[in-house]
C-alpha positions in Angstrom: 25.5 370.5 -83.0 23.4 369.7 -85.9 26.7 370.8 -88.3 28.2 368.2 -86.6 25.8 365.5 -87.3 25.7 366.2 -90.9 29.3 366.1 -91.0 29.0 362.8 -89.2 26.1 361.4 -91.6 27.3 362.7 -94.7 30.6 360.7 -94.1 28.3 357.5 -93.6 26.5 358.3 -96.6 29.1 359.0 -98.7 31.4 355.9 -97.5 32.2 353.3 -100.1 31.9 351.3 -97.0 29.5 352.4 -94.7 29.1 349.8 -92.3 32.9 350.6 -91.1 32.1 353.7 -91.3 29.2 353.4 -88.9 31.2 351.1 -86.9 33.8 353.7 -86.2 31.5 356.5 -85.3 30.1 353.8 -83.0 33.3 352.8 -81.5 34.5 356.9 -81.3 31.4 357.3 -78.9 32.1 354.6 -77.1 28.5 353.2 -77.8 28.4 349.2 -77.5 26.4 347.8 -80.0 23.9 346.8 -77.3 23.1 350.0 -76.2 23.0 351.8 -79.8 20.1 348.6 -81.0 18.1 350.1 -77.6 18.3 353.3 -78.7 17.0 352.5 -82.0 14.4 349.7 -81.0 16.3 347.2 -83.2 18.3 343.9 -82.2 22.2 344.4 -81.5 22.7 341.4 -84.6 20.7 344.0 -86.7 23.6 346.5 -85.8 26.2 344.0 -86.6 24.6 343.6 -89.8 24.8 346.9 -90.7 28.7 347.2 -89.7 29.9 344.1 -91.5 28.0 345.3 -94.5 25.5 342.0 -94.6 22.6 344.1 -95.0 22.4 346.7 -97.9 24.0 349.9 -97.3 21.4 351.8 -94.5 19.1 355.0 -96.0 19.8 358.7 -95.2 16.5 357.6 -92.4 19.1 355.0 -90.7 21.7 357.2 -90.6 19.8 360.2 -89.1 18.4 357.4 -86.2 22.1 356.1 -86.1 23.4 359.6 -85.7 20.6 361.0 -83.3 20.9 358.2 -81.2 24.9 358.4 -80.8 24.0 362.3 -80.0 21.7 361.3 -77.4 23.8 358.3 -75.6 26.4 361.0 -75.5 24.5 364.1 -73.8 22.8 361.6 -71.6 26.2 361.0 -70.2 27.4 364.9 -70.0 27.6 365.7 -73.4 31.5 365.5 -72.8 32.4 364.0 -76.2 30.1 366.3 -77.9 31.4 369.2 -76.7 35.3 368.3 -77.4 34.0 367.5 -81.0 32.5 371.1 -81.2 35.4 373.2 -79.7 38.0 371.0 -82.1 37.9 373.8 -84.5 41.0 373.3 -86.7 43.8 375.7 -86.7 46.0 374.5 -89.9 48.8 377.0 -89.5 49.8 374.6 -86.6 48.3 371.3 -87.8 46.9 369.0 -90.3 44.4 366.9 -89.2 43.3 363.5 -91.0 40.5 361.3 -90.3 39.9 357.7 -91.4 37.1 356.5 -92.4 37.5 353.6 -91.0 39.8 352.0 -88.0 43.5 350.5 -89.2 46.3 349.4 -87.0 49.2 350.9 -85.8 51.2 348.4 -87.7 49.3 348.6 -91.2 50.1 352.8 -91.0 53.6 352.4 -89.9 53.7 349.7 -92.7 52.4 352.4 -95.4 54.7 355.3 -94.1 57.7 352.7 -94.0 57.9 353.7 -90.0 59.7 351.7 -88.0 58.8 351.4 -84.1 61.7 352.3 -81.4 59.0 352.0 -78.2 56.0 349.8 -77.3 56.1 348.1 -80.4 54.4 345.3 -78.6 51.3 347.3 -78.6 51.2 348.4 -82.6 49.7 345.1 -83.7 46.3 345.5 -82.1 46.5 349.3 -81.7 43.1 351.1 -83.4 43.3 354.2 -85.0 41.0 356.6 -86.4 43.3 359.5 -87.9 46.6 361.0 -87.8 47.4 364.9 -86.8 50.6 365.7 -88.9 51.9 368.4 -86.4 54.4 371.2 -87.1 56.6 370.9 -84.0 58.7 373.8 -83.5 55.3 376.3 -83.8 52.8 373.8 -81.4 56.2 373.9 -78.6 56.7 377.6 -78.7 53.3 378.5 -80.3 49.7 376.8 -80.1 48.3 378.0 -76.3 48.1 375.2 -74.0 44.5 375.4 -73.5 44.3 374.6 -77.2 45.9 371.6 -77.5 43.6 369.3 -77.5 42.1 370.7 -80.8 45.1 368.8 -82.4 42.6 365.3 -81.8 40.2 366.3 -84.1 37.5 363.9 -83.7 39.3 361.4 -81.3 41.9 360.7 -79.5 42.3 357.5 -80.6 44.8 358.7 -83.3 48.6 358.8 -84.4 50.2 362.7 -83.9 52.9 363.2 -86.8 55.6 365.4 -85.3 57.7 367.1 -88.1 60.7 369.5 -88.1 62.5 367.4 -84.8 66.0 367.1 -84.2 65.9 364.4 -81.6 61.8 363.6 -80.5 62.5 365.2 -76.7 60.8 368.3 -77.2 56.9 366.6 -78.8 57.3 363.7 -75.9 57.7 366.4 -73.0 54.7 368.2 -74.8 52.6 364.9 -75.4 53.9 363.9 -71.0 52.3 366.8 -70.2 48.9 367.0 -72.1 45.9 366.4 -70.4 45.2 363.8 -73.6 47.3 361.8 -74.2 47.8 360.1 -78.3 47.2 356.1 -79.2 50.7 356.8 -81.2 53.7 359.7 -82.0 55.6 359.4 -84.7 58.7 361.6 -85.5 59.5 362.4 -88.9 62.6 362.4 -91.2 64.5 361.2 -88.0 66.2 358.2 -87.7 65.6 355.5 -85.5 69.5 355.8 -83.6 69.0 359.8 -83.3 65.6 359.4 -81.1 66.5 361.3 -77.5 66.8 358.5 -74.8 64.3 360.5 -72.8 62.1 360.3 -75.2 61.9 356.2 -75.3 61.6 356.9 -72.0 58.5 358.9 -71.6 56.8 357.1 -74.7 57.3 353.6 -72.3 56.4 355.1 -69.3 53.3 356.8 -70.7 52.5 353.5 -72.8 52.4 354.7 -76.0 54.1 353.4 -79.2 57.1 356.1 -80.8 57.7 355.6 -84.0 60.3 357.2 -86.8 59.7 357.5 -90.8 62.1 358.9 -93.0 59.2 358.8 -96.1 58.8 362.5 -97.4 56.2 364.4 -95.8 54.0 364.5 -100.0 54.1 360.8 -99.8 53.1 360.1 -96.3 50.0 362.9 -97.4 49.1 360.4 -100.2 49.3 357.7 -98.2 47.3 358.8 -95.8 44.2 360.4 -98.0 44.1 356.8 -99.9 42.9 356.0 -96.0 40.3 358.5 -95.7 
């Protein structure tokens, strides 16, 4: 547990922004700014102050309170999150897993991969995410055991999985139907939009999340991705 913290600090500390980056480990654990200034003994507007960068960028001291107190929220509900972050060891023969620094939008990514949205595009406007899992699909299908799976989520679930090496998107949307978490987005790569399996749509609108397509080469979308990060 204490690896994890540091991870979770050091990303703070090092941020060029920190406040959106304290905002977004905030928002990951599902901590309202109310409860996070209790925990701290400090008044919520001091927390907003912190996240919109109006104060000066918070010590290694703040950071450890911030942290702890994230920790604690957590394990005084279960420990659920906590535990998913510690078992999301990654396995990169099957996966790639990219985390933001801070939140972006479903349309600003699919802007910056040149992806173009073929279900619940309604929803990519306002749509948060923290990351995107760029997912090798023919070895996760036959490959990654099911109880592994939700490794692929990193830090949160709140994130876009990247699907490559599909012929028609039927296969990753039956996999992503049938997880027991479910993605904020799926986007198929180097298939175009008219090829996408109808079932496909089908399951991305009945399950309510956005399916995208880029054609953008796998190097690029990399690059555009870590200029996130």
């Amino acid at each position: 547990m204490d690896q994890l913290k540091v991870k979770i600090a050091g990303e703070i500390a090092l941020s060029s922004d920190p406040g959106n980056a304290m905002k977004k480990w905030r928002e990951v654990f599902g901590v309202s700014q109310s409860d996070l200034s209790h925990y701290l003994g400090i008044s919520p507007s001091t927390i907003s102050d912190y996240e919109s960068n109006r104060r000066k960028s918070p010590g290694i001291g703040v950071i450890r309170r911030f942290v702890d107190a994230l920790f604690q929220i957590d394990l005084k509900a279960g420990g659920e999150l906590i535990k998913r972050f510690m078992e999301a060891e990654p396995e990169q023969k099957f996966f790639e897993a990219v985390d933001f620094s801070k939140a972006t939008t479903g349309a600003k990514l699919l802007e910056a991969i040149q992806g173009e949205c073929v279900a619940c595009s309604r929803k990519v406007d306002e749509l948060p995410l923290y990351g995107v899992t760029i997912l090798d699909s023919i070895k996760i299908i036959l490959e990654l055991p099911y109880e592994s799976f939700v490794r692929i989520y990193s830090t949160t679930s709140q994130r876009a999985l990247l699907f490559t090496g599909t012929s028609t998107g039927r296969s990753p949307m039956v996999a992503v139907r049938l997880a027991p978490i479910k993605p904020a987005m799926v986007i198929l790569h180097d298939l175009p939009a008219d090829k996408v399996d109808r079932l496909a749509v089908k399951i991305a609108e009945s399950e309510g999340i956005p399916l995208a397509v880029t054609k953008l080469g796998l190097s690029e979308i990399k690059k555009k991705l870590e200029a996130s990060v």
